[in-house]
C-alpha positions as CSV (number, residue, x, y, z in Angstrom):
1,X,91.3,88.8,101.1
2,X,93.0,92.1,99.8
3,X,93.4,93.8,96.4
4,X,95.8,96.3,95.2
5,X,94.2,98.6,92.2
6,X,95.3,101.8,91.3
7,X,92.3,104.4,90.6
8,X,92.0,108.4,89.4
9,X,89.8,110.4,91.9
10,X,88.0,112.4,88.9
11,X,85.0,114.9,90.3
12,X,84.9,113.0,93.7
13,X,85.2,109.6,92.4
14,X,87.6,106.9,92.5
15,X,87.7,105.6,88.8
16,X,89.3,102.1,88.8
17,X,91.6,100.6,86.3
18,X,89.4,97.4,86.5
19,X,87.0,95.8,88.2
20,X,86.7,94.2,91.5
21,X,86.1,91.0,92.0
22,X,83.4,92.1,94.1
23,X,79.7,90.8,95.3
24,X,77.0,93.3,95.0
25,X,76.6,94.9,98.4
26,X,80.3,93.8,100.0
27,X,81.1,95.5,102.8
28,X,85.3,96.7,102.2
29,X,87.5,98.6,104.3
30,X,89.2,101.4,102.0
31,X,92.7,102.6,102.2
32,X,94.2,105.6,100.0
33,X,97.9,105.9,99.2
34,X,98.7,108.5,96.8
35,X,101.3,107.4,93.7
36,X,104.1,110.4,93.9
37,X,104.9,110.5,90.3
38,X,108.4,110.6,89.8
39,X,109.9,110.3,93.2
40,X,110.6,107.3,95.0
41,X,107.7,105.9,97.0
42,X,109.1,104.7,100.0
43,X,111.8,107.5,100.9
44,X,109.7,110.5,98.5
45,X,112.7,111.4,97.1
46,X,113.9,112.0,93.3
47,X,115.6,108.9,91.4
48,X,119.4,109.3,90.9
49,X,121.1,107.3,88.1
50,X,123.1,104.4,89.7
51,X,126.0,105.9,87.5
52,X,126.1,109.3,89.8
53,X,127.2,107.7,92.7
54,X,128.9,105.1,91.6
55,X,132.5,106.7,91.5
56,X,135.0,106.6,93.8
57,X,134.1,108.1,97.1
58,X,136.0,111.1,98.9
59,X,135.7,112.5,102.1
60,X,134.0,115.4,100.3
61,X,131.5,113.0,98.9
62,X,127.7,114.3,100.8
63,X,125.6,111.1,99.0
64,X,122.5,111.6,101.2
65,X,122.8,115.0,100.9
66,X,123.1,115.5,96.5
67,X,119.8,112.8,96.9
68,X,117.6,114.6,99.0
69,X,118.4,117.6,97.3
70,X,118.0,116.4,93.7
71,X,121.9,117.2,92.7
């Protein structure tokens, strides 16, 4: 069985949004993933608006490149 809850670390501890459905004295296997806040979590790279590259492209046009620099 596996759960997916997002926590704070505050002063060296996690603090959960809710609790786990849990019995006293479980043993659990605990992985960290950090949330990038504002980025995109699989590539880590800034959002674009879908209207920015949806224009007519050109051989000048450098997509990857205006994404992973944030243009």
């Amino acid at each position: 069985m596996s759960h997916i809850v997002d926590a704070v670390y505050e002063n060296g501890v996690l603090k959960l949004e809710h609790p786990l459905p849990l019995k006293n004295q479980e043993k659990v296997r605990v992985t960290i993933e950090s949330i990038a806040v504002g980025t995109h979590r699989v590539l880590d790279i800034q959002p674009i608006s879908v209207g920015r590259i949806l224009h007519p492209l050109s051989s000048d046009d450098d997509l990857l490149g205006e994404m992973l620099e944030g243009r």
